[in-house]
C-alpha positions as CSV (number, residue, x, y, z in Angstrom):
1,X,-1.4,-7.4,-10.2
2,X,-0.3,-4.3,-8.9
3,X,-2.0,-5.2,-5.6
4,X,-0.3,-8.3,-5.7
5,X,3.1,-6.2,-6.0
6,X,2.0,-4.1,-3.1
7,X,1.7,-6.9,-0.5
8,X,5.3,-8.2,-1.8
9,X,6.3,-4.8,-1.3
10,X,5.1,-4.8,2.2
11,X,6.3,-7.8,3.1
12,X,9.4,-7.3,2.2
13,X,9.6,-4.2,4.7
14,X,8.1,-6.4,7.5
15,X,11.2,-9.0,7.1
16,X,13.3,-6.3,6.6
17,X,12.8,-4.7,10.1
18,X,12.7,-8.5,11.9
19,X,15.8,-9.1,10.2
20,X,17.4,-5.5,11.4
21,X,15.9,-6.2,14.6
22,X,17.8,-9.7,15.0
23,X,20.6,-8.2,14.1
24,X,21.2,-5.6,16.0
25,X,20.6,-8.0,19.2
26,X,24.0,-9.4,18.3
27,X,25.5,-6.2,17.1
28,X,28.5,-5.4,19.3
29,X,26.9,-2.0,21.0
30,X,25.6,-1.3,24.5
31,X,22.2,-2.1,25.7
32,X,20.9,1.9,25.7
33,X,22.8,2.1,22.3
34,X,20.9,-0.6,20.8
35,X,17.5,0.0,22.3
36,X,17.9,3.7,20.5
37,X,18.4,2.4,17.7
38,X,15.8,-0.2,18.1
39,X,12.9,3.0,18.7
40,X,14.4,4.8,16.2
41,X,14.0,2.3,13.1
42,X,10.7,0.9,14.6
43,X,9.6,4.6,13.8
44,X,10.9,4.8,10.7
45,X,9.4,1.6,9.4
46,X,6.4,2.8,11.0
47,X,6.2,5.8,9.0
48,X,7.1,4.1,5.7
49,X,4.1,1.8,6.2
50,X,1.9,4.6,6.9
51,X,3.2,6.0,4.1
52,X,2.9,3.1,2.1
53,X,-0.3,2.4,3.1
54,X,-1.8,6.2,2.8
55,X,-0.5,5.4,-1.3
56,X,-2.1,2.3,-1.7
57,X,-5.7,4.0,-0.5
58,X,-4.8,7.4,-2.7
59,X,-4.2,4.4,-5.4
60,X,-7.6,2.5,-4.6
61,X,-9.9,5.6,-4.4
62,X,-7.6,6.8,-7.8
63,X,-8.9,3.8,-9.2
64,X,-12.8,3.5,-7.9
65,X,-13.4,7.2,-9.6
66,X,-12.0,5.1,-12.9
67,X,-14.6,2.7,-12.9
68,X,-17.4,4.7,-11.3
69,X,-16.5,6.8,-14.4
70,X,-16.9,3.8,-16.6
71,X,-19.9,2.5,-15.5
72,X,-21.5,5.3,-15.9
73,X,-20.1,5.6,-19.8
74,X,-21.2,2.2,-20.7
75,X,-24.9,2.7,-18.8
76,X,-25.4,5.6,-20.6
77,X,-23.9,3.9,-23.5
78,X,-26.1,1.2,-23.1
79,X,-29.5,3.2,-22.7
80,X,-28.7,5.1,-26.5
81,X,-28.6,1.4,-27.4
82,X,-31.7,0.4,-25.7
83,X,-34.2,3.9,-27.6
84,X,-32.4,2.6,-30.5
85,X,-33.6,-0.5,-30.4
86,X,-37.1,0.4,-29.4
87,X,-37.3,3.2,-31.9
């Protein structure tokens, strides 16, 4: 789910740029104005991607560790079980 969020999330930044980009092609400003401001929100929607994106992999590993952690709990978990059993 929350990955599922994450893409909508992303997404929604890629349509946001295209859509600033188209409009500031019929924004009433000058060429070199425009192209400025073109750069400069390219870069800053490259950086919040980046950003985005270094988040979702801090997230991912966050959540590996979790169930590393887990599986380790229920084998060990599960070998108690297993001398039970045996005796």
């Amino acid at each position: 789910m929350a990955d599922d969020n994450n893409s909508k999330a992303v997404w929604f930044l890629v349509g946001a740029a295209v859509g600033g980009a188209i409009a500031l092609l019929f924004a009433p400003k000058s060429g070199r104005d425009t192209r400025r401001y073109i750069v400069k929100k390219t870069e800053e929607s490259r950086d919040a991607l980046a950003d985005a994106g270094k988040e979702l992999l801090d997230r991912g590993r966050e959540y590996y560790e979790k169930g590393r952690k887990i599986a380790e709990e229920a084998g060990e978990v599960f070998e108690r079980g297993r001398k039970l059993v045996k005796g």
